[in-house]
Residue, then its C-alpha position, 0 to 999 in steps of 0.5 A: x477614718x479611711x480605714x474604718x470606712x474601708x472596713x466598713x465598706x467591705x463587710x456591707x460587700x462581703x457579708x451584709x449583701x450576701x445576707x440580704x440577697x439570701x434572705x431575698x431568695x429564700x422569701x421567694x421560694x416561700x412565698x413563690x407558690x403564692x404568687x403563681x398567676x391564678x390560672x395555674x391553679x384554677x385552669x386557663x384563663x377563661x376565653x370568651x366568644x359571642x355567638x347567636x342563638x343557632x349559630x355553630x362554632x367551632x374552636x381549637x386548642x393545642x394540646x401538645x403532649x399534655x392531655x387536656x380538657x374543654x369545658x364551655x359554659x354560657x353566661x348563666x354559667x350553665x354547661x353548653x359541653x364538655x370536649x375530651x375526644x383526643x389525648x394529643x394534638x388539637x382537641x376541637x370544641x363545637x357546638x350550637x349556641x342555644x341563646x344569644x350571648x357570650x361562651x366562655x371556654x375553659x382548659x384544663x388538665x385532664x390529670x388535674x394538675x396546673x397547667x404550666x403554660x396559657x393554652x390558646x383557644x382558637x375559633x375556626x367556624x361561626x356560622x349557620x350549622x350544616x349537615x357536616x357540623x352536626x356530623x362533626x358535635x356528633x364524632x365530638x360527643x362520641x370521642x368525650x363519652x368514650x373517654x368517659x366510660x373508659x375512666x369507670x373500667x368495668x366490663x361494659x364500660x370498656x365494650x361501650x367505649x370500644x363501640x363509641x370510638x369505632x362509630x367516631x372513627x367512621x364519622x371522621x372518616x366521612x368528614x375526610x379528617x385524617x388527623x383524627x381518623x389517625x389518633x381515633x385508630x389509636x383511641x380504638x387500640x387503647x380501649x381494646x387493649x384495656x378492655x382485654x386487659x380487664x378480661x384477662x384481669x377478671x379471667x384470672x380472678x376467677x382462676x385464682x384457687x380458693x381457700x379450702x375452707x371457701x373451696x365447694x365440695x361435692x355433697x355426698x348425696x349426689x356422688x357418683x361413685x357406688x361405695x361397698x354396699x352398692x349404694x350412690x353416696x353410701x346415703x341409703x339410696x340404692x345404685x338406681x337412686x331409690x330409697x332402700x328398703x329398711 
């Protein structure tokens, strides 16, 4: 009796458990993905902020290295703003609240994939709007339409971006800002680097030779070269371009 207990004592160690505990991990992996927080998929969780109706507020969420977004809606659901000015450090969302009522911030990638931590949106203004406020929703829009145009790379898109981030790039100056004096110094290296790139780019499609059936010939009519009758295209014309007599 103590043998086969023994016996069967060691198989449920040895080859039982294991069993089991394999079993285990392989219904994690499986279902893993289905049992990620919401938030990862969808974006944050939502952060929620009262203001009154003509108040300004300012919030902050820390980007790190991961390029993000801020979108605001009021409780309607209807957009109050969408912020992008910076790729890194703190993106800053400001408004002025056009109702009295709740404002909920959402963060997201801007590359579209789930975020890998809950980012933190912090308030660091709620007050009457002054003249500097107004400056600063201004810099704010300018830096998110820069983005904007920057995403749609064409010609005019590039030199629209260009001027934006360099009109952002005084507004930070007068606010005395020199965190964001810094990266819009960098957002304006970007955007002239892509924009001479699409230059270059578009230069050199027009450079590219074409085939010789697409390649454009010189009508004979209105060559210049006088053939052995003394004529301009051998096409009855005489060397002073009229009609010769018949």
């Amino acid at each position: 009796m103590l043998n086969r207990e023994l016996r069967v004592g060691l198989l449920c160690q040895y080859r039982v458990v294991p069993a089991m505990v394999a079993l285990m991990a392989g219904g994690l992996c499986l279902l893993g993905p289905l049992l990620l927080p919401a938030w990862q998929e969808r974006g944050s969780p939502p952060a929620v902020f009262s203001a009154h109706g003509g108040e300004f507020l300012h919030a902050i969420v820390e980007q790190g290295e991961v390029n993000l977004t801020v979108s605001v809606f009021d409780e309607a659901g209807v957009p109050v703003g969408r912020f992008d000015s910076f790729d890194f450090g703190a993106e800053p969302a400001a408004f002025v609240a056009p109702r009295t009522g709740r404002y909920t911030f959402r963060v997201a990638r801007v590359d579209g994939r789930p975020l890998t931590r809950v980012p933190i949106v912090s308030v660091v203004a709620r007050r009457d709007p002054t003249p500097i406020d107004t400056k600063l929703i201004a810099a704010l829009r300018l830096g998110t339409e820069a983005k904007e145009l920057q995403a749609e790379p064409t010609a005019r898109n590039l030199q629209s971006a260009l001027l934006k981030c360099r009109q952002a790039l005084q507004i930070w100056r007068d606010l005395a800002d020199s965190s964001a004096v810094a990266r819009s110094l960098i957002n304006i290296g970007a955007h002239g680097v892509a924009a001479g790139g699409h230059a270059a780019s578009r230069q050199g499609e027009l450079c590219l030779p074409r085939r010789r059936s697409q390649r454009s010939h010189t009508p004979p009519c209105l060559s210049t070269e006088p053939d052995h009758q003394g004529t301009v295209g051998g096409r009855g014309r005489s060397s002073r371009g009229l009609p010769r007599g018949r």
